[in-house]
N, CA and C atoms as a LAMMPS dump frame, in Angstrom:
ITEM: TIMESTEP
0
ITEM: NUMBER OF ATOMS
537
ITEM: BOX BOUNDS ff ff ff
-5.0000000000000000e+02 5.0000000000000000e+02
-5.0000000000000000e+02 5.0000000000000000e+02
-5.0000000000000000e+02 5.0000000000000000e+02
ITEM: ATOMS id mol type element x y z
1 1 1 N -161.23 156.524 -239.247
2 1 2 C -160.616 156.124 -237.998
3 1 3 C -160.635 157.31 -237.028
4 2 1 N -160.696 157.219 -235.986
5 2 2 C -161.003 158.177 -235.156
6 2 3 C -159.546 158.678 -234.555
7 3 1 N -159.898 160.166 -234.119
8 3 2 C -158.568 160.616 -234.102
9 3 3 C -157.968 160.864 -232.5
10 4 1 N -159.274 160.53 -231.646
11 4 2 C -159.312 160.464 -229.874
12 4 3 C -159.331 159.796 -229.27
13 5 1 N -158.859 159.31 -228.648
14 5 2 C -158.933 157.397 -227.769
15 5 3 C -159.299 157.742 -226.168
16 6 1 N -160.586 157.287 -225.47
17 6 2 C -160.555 158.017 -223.977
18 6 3 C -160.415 156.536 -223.26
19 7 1 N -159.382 156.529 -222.326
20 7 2 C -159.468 155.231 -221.049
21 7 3 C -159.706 156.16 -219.643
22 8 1 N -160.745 155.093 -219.335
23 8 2 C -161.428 154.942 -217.938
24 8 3 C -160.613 154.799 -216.28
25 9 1 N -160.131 155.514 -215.729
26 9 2 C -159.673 154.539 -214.576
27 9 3 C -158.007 154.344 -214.736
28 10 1 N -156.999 155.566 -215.795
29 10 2 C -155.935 154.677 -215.614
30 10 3 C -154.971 154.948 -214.875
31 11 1 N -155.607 156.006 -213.97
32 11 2 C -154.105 155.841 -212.979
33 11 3 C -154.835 154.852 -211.542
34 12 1 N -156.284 154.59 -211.541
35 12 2 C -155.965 153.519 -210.523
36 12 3 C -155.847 152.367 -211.037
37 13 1 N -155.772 152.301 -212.232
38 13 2 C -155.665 150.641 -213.007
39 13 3 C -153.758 150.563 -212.924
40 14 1 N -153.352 151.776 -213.074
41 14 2 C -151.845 151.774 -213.287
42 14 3 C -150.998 152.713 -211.639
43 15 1 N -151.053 152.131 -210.787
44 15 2 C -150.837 152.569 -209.212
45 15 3 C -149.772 153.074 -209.234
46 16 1 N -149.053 151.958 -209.576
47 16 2 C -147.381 152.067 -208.867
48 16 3 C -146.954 153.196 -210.394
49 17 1 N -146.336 154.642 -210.212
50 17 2 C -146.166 155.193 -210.611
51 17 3 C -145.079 154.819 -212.038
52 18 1 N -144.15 154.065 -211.828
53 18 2 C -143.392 152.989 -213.096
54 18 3 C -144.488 152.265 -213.744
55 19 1 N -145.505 152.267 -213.528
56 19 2 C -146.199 151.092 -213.795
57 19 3 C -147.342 152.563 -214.961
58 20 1 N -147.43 153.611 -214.549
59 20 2 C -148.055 154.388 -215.57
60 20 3 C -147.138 155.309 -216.324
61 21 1 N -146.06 155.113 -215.736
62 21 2 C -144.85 156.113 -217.033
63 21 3 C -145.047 154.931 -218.115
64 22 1 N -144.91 154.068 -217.548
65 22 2 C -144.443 152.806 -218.811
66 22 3 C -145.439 152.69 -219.636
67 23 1 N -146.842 153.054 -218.809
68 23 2 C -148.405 152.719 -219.866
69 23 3 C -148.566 153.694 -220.739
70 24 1 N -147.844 154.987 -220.249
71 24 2 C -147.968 156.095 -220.76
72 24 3 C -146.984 156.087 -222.44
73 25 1 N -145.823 155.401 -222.09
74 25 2 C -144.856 155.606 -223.096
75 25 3 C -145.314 154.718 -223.926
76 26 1 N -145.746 153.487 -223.64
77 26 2 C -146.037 152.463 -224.735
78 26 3 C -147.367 152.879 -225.506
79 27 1 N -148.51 153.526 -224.891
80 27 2 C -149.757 154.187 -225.662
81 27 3 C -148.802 155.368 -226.753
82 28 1 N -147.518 155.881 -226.506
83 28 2 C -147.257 157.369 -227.203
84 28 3 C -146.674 156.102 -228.422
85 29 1 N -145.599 155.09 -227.909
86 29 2 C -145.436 154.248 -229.063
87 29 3 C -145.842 153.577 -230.134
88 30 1 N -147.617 153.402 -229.554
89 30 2 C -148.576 153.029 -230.424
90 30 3 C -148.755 154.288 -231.294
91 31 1 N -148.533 155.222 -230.914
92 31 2 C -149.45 156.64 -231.855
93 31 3 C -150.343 157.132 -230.792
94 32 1 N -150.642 157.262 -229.851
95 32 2 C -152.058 157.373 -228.5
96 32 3 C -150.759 158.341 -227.744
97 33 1 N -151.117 159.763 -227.584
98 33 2 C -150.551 160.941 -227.129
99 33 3 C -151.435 161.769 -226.12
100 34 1 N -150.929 161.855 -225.142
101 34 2 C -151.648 162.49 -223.899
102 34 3 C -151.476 163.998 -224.334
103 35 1 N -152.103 165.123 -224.316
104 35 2 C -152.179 165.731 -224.832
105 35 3 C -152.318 166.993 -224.018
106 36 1 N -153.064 166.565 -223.241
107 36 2 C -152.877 167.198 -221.941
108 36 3 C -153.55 166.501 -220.755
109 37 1 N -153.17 166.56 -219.833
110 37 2 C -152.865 165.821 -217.786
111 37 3 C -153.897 166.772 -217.412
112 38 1 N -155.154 166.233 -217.038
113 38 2 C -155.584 167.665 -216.305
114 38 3 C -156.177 167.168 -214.698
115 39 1 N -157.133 167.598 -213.682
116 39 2 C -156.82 167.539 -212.699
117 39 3 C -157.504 166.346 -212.548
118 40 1 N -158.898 166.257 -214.09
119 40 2 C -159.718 164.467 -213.59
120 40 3 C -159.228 163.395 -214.67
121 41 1 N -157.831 163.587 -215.465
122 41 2 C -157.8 162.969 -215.816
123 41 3 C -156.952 161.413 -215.048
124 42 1 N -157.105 161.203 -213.631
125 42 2 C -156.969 160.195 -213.232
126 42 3 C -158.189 159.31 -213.315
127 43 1 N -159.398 159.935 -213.494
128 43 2 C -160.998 158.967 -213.969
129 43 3 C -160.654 159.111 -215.607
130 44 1 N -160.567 159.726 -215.994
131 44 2 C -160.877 159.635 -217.859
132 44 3 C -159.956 160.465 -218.317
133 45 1 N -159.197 159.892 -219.196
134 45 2 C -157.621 160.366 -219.868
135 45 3 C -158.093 160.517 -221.131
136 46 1 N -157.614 161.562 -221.905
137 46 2 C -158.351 161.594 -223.527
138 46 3 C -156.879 161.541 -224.101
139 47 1 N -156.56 160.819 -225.205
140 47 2 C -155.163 160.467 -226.037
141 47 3 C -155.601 161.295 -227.226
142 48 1 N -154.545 161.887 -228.596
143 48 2 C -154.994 161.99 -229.938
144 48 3 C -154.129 160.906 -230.316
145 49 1 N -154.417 160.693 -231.628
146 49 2 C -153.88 159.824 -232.706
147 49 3 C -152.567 160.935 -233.28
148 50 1 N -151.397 160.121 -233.603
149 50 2 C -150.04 160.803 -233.731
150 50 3 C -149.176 159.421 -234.534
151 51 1 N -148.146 160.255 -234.636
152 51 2 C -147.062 159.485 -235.362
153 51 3 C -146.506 158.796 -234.019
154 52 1 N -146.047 157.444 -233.98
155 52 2 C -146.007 156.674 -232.987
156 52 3 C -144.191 157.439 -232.655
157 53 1 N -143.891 157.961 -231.633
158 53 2 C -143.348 158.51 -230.662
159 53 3 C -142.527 158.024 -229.481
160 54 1 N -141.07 158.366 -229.354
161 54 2 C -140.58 157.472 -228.267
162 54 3 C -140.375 158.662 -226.971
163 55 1 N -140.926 158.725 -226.008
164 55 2 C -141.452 159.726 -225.022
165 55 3 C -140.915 158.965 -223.652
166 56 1 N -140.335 159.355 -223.03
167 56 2 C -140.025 159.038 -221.698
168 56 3 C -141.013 159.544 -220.521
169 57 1 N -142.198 159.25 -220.298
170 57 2 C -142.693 159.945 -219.043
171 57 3 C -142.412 160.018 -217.318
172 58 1 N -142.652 161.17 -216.913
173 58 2 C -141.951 161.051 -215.428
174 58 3 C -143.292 161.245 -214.573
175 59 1 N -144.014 160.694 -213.854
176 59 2 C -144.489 160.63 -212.246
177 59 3 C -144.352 161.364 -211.431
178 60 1 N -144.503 162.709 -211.254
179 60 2 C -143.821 163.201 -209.613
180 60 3 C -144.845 163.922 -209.061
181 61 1 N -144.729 163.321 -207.903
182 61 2 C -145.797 163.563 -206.526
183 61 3 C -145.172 164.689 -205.643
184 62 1 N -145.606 166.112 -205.924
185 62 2 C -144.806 167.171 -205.275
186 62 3 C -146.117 167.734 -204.836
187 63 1 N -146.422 167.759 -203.837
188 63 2 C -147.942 168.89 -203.069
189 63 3 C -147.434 169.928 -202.673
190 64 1 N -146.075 170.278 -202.308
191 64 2 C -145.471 172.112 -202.249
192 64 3 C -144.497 171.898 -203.067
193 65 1 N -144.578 171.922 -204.534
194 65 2 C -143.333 172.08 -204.862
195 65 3 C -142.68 173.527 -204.411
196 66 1 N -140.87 173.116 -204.88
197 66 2 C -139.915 174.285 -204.946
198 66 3 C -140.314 175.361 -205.603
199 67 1 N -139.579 176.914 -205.264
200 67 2 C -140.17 177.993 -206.511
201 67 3 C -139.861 177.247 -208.183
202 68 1 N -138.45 176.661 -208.05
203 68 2 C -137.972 176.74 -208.982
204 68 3 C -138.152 175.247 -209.646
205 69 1 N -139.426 174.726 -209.413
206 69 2 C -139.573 172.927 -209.827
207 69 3 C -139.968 172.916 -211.321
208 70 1 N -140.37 173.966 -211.669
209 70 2 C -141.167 174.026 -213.028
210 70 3 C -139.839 174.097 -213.837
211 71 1 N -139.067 174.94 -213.449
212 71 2 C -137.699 175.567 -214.672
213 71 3 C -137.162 174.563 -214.531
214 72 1 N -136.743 174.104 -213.248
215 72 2 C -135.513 172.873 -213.148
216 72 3 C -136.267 171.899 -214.437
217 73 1 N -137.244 170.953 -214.535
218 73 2 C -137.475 170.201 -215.347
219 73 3 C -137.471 170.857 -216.637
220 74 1 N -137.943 171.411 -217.048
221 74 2 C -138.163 172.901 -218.587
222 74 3 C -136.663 172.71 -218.941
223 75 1 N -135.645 173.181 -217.761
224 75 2 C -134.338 173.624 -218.218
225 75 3 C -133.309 172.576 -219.188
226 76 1 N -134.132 170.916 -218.114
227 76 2 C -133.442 169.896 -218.669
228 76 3 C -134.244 168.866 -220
229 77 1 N -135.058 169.968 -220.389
230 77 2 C -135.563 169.422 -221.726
231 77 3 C -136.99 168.7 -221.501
232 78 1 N -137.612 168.655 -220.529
233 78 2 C -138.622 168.099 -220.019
234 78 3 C -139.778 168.739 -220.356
235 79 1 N -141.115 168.505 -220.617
236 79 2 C -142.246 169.208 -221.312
237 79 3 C -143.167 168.672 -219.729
238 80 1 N -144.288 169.798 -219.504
239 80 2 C -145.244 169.522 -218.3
240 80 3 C -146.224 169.143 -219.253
241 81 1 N -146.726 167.685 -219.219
242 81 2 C -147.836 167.421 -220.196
243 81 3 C -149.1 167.947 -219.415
244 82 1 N -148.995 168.003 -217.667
245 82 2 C -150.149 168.451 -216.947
246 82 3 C -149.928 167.956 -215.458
247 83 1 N -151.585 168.142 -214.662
248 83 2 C -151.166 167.891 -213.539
249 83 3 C -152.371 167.428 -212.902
250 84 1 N -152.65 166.165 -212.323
251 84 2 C -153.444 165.799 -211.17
252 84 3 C -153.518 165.842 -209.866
253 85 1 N -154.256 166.736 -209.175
254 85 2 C -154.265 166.712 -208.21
255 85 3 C -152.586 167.167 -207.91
256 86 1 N -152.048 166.446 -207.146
257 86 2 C -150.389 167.012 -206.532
258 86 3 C -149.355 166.449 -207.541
259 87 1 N -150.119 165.586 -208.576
260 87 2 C -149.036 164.793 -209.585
261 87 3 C -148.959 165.572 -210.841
262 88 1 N -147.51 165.348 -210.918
263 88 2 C -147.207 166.261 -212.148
264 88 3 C -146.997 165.174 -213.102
265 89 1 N -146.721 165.327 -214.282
266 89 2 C -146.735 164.416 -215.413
267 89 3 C -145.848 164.922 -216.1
268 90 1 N -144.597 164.712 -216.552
269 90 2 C -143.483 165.124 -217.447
270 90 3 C -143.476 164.35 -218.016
271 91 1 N -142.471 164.992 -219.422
272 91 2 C -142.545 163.958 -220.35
273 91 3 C -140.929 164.808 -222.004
274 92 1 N -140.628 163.61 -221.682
275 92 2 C -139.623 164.181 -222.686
276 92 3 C -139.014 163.082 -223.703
277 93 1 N -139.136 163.451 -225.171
278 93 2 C -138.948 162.683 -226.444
279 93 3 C -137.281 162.317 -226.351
280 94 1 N -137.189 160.891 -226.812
281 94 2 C -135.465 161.036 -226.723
282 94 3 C -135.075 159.708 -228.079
283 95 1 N -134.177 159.832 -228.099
284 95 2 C -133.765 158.566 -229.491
285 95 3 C -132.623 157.709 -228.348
286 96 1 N -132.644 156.645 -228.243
287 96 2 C -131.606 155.736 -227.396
288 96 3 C -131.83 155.592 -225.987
289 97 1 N -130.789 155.998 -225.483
290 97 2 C -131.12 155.299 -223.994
291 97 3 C -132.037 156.661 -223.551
292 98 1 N -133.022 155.84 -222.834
293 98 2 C -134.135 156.141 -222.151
294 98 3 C -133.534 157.065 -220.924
295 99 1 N -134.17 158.444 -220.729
296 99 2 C -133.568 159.481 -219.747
297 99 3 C -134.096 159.459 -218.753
298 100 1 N -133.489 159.832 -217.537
299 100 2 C -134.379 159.406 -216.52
300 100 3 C -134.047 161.124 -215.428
301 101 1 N -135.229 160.963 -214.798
302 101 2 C -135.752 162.101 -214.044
303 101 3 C -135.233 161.778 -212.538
304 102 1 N -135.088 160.556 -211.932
305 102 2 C -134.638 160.453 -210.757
306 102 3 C -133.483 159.754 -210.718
307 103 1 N -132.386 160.279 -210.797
308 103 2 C -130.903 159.731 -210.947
309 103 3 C -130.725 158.796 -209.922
310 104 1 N -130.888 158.572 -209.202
311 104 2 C -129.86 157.656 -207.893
312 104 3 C -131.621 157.221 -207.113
313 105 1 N -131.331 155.764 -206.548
314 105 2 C -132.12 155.251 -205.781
315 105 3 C -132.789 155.766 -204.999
316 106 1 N -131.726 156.685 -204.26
317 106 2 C -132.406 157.495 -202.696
318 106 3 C -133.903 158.398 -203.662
319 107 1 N -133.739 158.852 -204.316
320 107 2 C -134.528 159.896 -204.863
321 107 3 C -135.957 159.163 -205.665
322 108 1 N -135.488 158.405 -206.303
323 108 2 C -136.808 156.877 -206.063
324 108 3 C -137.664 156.851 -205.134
325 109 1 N -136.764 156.619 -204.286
326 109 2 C -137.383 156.026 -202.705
327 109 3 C -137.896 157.361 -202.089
328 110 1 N -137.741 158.246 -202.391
329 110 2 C -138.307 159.745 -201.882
330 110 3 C -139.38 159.74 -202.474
331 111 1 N -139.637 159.348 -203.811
332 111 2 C -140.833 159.581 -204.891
333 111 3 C -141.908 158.423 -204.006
334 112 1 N -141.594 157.453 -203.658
335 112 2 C -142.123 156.174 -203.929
336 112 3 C -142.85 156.452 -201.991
337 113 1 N -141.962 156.939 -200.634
338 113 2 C -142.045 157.666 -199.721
339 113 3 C -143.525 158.525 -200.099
340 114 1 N -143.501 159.764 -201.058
341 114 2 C -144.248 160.935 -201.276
342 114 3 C -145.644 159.86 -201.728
343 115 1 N -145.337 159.511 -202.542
344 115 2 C -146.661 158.309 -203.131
345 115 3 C -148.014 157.269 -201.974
346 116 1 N -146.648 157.244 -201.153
347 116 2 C -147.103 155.971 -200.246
348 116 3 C -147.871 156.579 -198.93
349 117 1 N -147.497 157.89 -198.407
350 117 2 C -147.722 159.126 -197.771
351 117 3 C -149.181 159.634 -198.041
352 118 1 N -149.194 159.727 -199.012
353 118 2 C -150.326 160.416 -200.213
354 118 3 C -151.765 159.698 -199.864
355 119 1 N -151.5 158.06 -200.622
356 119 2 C -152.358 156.99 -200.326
357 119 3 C -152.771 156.51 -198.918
358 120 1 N -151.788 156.961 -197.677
359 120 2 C -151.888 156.542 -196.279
360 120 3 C -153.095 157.572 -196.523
361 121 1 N -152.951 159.176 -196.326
362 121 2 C -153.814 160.184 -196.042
363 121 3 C -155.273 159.572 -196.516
364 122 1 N -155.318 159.541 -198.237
365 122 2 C -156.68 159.084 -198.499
366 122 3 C -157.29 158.05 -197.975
367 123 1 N -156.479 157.07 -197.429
368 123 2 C -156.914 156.029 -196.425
369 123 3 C -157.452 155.988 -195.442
370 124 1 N -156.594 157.136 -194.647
371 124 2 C -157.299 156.925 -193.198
372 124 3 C -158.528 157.989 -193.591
373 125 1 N -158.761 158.97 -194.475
374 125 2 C -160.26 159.525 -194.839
375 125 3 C -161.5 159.371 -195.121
376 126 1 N -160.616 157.948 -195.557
377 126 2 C -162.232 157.184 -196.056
378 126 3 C -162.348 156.282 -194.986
379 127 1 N -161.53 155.882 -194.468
380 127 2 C -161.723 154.966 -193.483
381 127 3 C -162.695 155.606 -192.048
382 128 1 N -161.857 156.748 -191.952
383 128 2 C -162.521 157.791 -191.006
384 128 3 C -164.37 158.005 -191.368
385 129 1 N -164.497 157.84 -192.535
386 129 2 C -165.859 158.677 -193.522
387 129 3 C -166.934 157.342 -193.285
388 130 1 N -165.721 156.106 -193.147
389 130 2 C -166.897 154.752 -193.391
390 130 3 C -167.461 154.491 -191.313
391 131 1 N -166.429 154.683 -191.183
392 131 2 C -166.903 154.492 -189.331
393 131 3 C -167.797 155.717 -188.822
394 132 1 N -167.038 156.869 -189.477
395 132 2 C -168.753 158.001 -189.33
396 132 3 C -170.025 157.315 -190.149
397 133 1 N -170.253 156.713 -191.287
398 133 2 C -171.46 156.587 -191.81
399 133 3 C -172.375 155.534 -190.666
400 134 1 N -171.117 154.205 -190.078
401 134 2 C -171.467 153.516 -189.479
402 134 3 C -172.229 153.73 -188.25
403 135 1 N -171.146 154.858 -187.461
404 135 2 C -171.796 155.378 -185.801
405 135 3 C -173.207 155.782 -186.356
406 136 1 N -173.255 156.951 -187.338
407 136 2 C -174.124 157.154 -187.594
408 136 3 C -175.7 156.463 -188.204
409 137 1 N -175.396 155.495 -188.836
410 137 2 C -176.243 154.476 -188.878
411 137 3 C -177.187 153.723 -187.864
412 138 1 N -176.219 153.595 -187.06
413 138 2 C -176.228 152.857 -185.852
414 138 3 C -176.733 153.509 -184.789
415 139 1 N -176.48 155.452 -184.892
416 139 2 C -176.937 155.813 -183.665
417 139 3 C -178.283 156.158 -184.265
418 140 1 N -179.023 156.519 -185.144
419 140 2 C -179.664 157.221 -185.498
420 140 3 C -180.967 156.072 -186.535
421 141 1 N -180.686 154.845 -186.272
422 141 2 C -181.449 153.723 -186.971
423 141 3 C -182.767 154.213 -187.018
424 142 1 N -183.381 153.999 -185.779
425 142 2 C -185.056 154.633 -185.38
426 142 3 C -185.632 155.589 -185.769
427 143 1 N -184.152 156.257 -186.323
428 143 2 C -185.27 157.604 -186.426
429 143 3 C -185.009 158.179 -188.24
430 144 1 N -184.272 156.925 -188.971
431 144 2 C -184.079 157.005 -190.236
432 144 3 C -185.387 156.687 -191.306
433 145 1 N -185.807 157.251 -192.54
434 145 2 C -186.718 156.408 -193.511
435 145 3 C -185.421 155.627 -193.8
436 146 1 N -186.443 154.639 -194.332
437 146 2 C -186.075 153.604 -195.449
438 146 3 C -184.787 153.693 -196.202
439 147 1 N -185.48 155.199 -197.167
440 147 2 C -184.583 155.663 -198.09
441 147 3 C -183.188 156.064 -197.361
442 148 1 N -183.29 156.588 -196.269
443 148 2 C -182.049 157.253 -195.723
444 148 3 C -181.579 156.058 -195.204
445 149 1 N -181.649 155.071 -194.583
446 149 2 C -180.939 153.777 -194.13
447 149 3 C -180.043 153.553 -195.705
448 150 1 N -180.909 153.266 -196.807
449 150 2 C -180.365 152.551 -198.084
450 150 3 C -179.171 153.483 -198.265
451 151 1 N -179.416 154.835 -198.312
452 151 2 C -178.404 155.632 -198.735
453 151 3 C -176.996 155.959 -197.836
454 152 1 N -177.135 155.575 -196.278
455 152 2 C -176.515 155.3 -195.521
456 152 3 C -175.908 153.954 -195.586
457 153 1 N -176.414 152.976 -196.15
458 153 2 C -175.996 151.512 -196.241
459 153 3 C -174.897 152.201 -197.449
460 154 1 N -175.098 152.133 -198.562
461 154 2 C -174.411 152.738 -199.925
462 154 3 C -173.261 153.394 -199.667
463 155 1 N -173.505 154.632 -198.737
464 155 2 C -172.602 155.097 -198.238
465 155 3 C -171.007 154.587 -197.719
466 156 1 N -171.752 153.769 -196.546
467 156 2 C -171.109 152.645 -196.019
468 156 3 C -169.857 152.228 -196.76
469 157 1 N -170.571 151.288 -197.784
470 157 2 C -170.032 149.863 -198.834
471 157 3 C -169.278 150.674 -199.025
472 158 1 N -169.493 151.898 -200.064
473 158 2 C -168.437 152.453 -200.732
474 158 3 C -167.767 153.108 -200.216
475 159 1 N -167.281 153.56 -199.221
476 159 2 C -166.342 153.995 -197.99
477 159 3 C -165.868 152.955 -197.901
478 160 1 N -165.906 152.197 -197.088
479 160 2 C -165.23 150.797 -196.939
480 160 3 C -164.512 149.92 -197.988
481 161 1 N -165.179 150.094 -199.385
482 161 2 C -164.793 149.308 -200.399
483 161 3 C -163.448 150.426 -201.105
484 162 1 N -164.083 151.846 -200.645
485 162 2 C -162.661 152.272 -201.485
486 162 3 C -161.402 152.558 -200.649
487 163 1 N -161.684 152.37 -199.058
488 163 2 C -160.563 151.732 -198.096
489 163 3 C -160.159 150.44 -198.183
490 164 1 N -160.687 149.528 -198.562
491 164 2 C -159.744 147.948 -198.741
492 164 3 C -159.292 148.724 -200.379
493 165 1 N -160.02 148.964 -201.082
494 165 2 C -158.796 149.358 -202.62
495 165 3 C -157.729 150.196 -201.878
496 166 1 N -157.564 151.438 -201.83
497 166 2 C -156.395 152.226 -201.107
498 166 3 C -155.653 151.232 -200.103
499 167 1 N -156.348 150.367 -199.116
500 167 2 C -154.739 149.285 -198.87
501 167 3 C -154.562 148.737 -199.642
502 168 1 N -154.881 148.074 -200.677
503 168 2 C -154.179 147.232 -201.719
504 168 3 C -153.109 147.605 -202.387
505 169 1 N -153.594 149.534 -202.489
506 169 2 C -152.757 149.893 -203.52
507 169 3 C -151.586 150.425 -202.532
508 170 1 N -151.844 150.338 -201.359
509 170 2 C -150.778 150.837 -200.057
510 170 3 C -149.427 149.845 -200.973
511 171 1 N -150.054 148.883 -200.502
512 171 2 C -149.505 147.573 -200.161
513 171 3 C -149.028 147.499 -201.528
514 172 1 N -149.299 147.58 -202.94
515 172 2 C -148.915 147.295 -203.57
516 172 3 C -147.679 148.426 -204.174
517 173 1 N -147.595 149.799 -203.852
518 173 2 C -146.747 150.558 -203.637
519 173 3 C -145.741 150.453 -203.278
520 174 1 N -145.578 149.382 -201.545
521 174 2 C -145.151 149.644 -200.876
522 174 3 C -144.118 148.143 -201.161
523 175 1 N -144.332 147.329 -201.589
524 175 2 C -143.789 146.07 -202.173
525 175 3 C -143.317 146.306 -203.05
526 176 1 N -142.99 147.458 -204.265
527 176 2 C -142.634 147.448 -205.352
528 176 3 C -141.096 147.878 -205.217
529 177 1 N -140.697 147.077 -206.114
530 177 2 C -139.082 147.76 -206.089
531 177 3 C -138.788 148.885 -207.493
532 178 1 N -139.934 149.396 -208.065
533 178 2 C -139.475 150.25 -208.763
534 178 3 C -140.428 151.35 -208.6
535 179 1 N -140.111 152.465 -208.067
536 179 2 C -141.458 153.73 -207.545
537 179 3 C -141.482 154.258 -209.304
């Protein structure tokens, strides 16, 4: 039996940040242990095989954190499994009620704020990236090969296609009542 499990895609398969603590804790429940968060593991996550584990994971979207963001979590028993991009990934083992990292609503809604912020930016980038491929298409048709139209078409789609995903996931962020 193999002792490494790799998934494809799971923090855009799992958006809404509750929605990958929870994927996260139920893979550690199976025995499937993140092992370490690193900056691409939002494309390809590698798990080991473990004694099935009750792990609370935390979500937090900090792009300047505080000096003191690392100790504050450390202090309260919290382990840094790693970090993507501006997302940190905590994670802390507990027996009973499930511990939680953002005490009171407002601080939710700050997380869920930082998240939604995040996804606007990559939005309007690609969106920005697909109307440049376009002008450019458009101004410069006559004097393109073949090949460079196709690769400009390509361009295009996938600019555009990963701006309607980023509103979806706006939108689906932004509807959720649990950040």
């Amino acid at each position: 039996m193999k002792d490494t499990k790799s998934v494809w895609f799971p923090a855009y398969r799992y958006v809404v940040p509750a929605k990958l603590e929870r994927w996260l804790e139920q893979m550690s429940m199976s025995g499937w242990h993140a092992d370490r968060i690193r900056q691409w593991s939002s494309l390809y996550m590698t798990f080991r095989r473990g004694e099935p584990k009750q792990y609370r994971y935390v979500y937090d979207l900090q792009a300047v954190p505080r000096r003191d963001y690392k100790a504050t979590y450390e202090q309260f028993g919290w382990e840094l499994v790693g970090k993507m991009a501006s997302v940190y990934i905590w994670r802390k083992d507990y027996d009973g009620e499930r511990p939680e990292s953002f005490t009171d609503t407002e601080s939710l809604q700050q997380r869920g704020s930082r998240v939604i912020r995040a996804i606007s930016f990559s939005f309007y980038l690609f969106l920005l990236a697909a109307v440049g491929l376009t002008v450019g298409l458009v101004l410069f048709f006559d004097g393109l090969t073949t090949e460079q139209k196709i690769q400009y078409a390509v361009g295009m789609l996938l600019a555009y296609g990963f701006t309607v995903y980023l509103g979806m996931v706006m939108r689906s962020v932004s509807r959720t009542k649990e950040y």
